[in-house]
C-alpha positions as CSV (number, residue, x, y, z in Angstrom):
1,X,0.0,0.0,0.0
2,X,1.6,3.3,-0.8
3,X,-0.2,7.3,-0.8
4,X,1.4,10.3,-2.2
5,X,1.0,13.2,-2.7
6,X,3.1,16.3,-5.1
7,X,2.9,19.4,-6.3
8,X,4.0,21.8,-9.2
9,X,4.5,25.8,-8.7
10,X,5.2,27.9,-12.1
11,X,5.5,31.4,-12.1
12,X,3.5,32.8,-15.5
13,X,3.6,29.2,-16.8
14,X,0.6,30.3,-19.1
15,X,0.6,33.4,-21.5
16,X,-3.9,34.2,-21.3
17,X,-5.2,36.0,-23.9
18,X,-4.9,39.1,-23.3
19,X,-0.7,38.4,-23.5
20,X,-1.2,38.5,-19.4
21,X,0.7,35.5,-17.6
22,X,-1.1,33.3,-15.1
23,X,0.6,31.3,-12.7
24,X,0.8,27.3,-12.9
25,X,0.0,25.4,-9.7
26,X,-1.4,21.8,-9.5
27,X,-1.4,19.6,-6.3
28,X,-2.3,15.8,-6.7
29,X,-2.5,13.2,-3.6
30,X,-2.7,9.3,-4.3
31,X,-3.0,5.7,-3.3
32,X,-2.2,2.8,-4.9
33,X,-2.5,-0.9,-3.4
34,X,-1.5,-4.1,-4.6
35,X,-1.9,-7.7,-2.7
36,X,-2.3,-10.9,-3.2
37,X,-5.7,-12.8,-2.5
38,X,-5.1,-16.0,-1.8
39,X,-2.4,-18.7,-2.4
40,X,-3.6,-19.1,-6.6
41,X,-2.0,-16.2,-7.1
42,X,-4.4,-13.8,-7.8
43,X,-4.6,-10.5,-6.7
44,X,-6.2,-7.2,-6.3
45,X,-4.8,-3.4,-7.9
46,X,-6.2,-0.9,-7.0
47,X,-5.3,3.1,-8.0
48,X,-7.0,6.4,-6.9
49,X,-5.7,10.2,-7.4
50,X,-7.4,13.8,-6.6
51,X,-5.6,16.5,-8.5
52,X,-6.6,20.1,-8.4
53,X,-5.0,22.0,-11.5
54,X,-4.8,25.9,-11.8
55,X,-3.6,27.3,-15.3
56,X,-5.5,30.7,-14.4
57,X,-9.1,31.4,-15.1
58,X,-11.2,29.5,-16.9
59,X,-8.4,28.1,-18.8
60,X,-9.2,25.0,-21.1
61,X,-6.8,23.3,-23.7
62,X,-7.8,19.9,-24.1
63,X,-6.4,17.7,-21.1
64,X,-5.3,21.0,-19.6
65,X,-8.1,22.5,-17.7
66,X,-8.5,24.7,-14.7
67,X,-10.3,22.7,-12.4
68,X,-10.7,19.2,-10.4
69,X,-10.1,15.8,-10.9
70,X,-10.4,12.6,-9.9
71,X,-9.4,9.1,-11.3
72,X,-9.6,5.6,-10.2
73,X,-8.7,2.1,-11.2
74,X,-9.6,-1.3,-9.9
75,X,-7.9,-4.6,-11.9
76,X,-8.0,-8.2,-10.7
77,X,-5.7,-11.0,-11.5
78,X,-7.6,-14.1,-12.2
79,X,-5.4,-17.2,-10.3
80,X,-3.5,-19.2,-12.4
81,X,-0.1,-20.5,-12.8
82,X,2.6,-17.5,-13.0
83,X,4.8,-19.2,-15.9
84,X,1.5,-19.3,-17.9
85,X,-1.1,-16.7,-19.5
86,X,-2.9,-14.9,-16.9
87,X,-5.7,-12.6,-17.2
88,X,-6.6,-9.3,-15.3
89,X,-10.0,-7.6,-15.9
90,X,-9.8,-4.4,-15.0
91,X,-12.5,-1.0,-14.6
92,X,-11.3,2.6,-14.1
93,X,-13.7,6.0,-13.8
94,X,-12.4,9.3,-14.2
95,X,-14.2,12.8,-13.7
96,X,-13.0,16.2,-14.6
97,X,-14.6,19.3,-13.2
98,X,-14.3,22.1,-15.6
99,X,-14.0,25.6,-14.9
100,X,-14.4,27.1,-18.3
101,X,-17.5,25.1,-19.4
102,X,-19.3,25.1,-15.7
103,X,-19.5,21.2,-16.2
104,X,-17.7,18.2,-15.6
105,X,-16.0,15.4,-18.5
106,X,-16.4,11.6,-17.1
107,X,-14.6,8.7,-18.6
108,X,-16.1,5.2,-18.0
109,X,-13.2,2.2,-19.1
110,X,-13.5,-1.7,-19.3
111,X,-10.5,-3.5,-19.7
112,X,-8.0,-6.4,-19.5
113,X,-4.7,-7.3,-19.4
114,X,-3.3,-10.4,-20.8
115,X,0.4,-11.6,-19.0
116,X,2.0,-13.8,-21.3
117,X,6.0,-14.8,-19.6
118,X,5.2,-13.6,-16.4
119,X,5.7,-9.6,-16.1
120,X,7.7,-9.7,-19.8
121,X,5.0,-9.5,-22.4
122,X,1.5,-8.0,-22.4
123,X,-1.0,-7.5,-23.8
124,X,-4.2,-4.4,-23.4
125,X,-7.2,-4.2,-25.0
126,X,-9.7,-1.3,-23.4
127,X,-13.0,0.3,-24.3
128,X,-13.8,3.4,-23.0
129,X,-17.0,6.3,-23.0
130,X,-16.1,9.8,-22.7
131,X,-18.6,12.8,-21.9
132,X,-17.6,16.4,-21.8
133,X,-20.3,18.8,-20.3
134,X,-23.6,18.5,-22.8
135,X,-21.2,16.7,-25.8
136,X,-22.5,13.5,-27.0
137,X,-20.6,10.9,-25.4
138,X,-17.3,9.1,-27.8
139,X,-16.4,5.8,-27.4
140,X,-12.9,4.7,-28.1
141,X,-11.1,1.5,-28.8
142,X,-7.3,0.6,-27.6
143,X,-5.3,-2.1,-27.9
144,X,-1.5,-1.8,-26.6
145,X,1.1,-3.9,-26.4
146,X,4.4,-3.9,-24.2
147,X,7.7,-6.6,-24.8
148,X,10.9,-6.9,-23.0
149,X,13.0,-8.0,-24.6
């Protein structure tokens, strides 16, 4: 089990537009937990994080948003044997509150993560549903993969 928590200071970080600058400061705190179940080796990861970003008022560039947020995972490894595949369903939720629409952005995802040698090859495959304030919701498909070599 581990919690942290940062934070980032920059003086006129952001040029507005009226060529004024606005100071940068964002300040996150997490927790992150990982343990085993039982003895078939599966397991439970779980991930949380509150950030609150400031970029000045009512600023809004795509991810960069004056505002709140909040994002959580929650994966679990189905028991097997560790030499062979393993499986790991996993959920996450994430919600933005957005000072420059007066609304909030959610993101639903349902996932999975195939293990093939252990920790050295994987596989991700996730769908996930994004809303931003009164936008139709866009769903998006993503399939990663990761190899050491």
């Amino acid at each position: 089990f581990n919690i942290g928590a940062g934070f980032f200071n920059h003086a006129n970080g952001v040029i507005e537009a009226d060529g004024e600058g606005a100071d940068v400061n964002i300040f996150a705190v997490d927790a992150f937990y990982d343990a085993p179940l039982s003895g078939n080796n599966d397991a439970i990861t779980a991930y949380a994080v509150y950030q609150s970003n400031d970029y000045g008022e009512d600023f809004f560039l795509g991810p960069y948003t004056t505002g709140n947020m909040f994002y959580s995972h929650v994966g679990y490894l189905i028991p097997g044997d560790k030499t062979k595949t393993r499986f790991q369903p996993y959920v996450s939720y994430n919600t933005r509150q957005i000072d420059a629409i007066d609304d909030n952005a959610t993101r639903l995802g349902i996932g999975g993560n195939i293990f093939l040698t252990g920790h050295h090859s994987k596989f991700s495959i996730e769908y996930t549903n994004t809303k931003v304030g009164d936008v139709d919701s866009t769903g998006l498909f993503t399939v990663q993969a990761m190899i050491f070599l």
